[in-house]
C-alpha positions in Angstrom: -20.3 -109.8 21.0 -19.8 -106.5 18.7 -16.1 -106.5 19.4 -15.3 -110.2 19.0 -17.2 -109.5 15.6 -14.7 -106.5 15.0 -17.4 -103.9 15.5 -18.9 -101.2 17.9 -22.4 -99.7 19.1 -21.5 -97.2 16.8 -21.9 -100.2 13.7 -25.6 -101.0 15.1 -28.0 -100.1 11.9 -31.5 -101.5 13.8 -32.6 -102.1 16.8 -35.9 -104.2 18.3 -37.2 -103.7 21.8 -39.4 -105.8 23.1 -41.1 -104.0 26.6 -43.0 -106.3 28.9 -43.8 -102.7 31.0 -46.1 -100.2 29.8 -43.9 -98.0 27.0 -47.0 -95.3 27.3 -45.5 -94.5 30.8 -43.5 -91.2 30.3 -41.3 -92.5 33.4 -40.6 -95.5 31.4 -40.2 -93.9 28.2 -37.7 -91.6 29.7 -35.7 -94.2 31.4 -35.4 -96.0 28.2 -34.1 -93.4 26.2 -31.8 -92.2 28.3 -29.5 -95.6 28.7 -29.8 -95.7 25.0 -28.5 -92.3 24.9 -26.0 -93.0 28.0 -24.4 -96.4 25.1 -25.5 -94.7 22.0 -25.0 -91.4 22.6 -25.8 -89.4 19.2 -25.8 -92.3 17.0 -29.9 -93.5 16.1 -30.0 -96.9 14.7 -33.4 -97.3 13.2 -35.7 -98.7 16.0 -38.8 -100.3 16.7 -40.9 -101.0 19.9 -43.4 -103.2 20.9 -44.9 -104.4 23.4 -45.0 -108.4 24.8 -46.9 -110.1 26.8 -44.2 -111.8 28.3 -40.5 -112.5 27.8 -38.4 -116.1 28.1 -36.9 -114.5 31.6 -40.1 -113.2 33.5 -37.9 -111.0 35.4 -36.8 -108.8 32.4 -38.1 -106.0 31.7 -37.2 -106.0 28.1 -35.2 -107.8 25.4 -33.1 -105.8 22.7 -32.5 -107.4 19.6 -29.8 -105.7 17.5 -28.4 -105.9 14.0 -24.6 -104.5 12.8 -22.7 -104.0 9.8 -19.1 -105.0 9.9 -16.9 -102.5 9.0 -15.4 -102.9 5.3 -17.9 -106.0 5.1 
């Protein structure tokens, strides 16, 4: 959706996760950050974390929501 909106990752300013597993877990914690570092590589959007009860998918693990600024916008 980034590209059809003429952006990239790399345009992401904030990010929202919303875990259904236990983010206290180190394993899951390290697992997490390293796909976001594997898409984001050095770029940090500003983040928050929380924790759900559930999600609309029961089989999903977690739901990123994610905001961008258009370039030149």
């Amino acid at each position: 959706m980034l590209a059809v909106a003429g952006a990239s990752l790399a345009d992401l300013v904030k990010l929202t996760t919303y875990f259904t597993v236990d983010i206290t877990d180190p394993a899951v914690t390290r697992a997490y950050w390293n796909v976001r570092e594997e898409f984001l590589g050095s770029h940090k959007p500003a983040s928050t974390g929380l924790r759900v009860q559930s999600l609309i998918h029961p089989e999903l693990l977690l739901e990123i929501d994610a905001v961008a600024v258009l370039p030149g916008a």
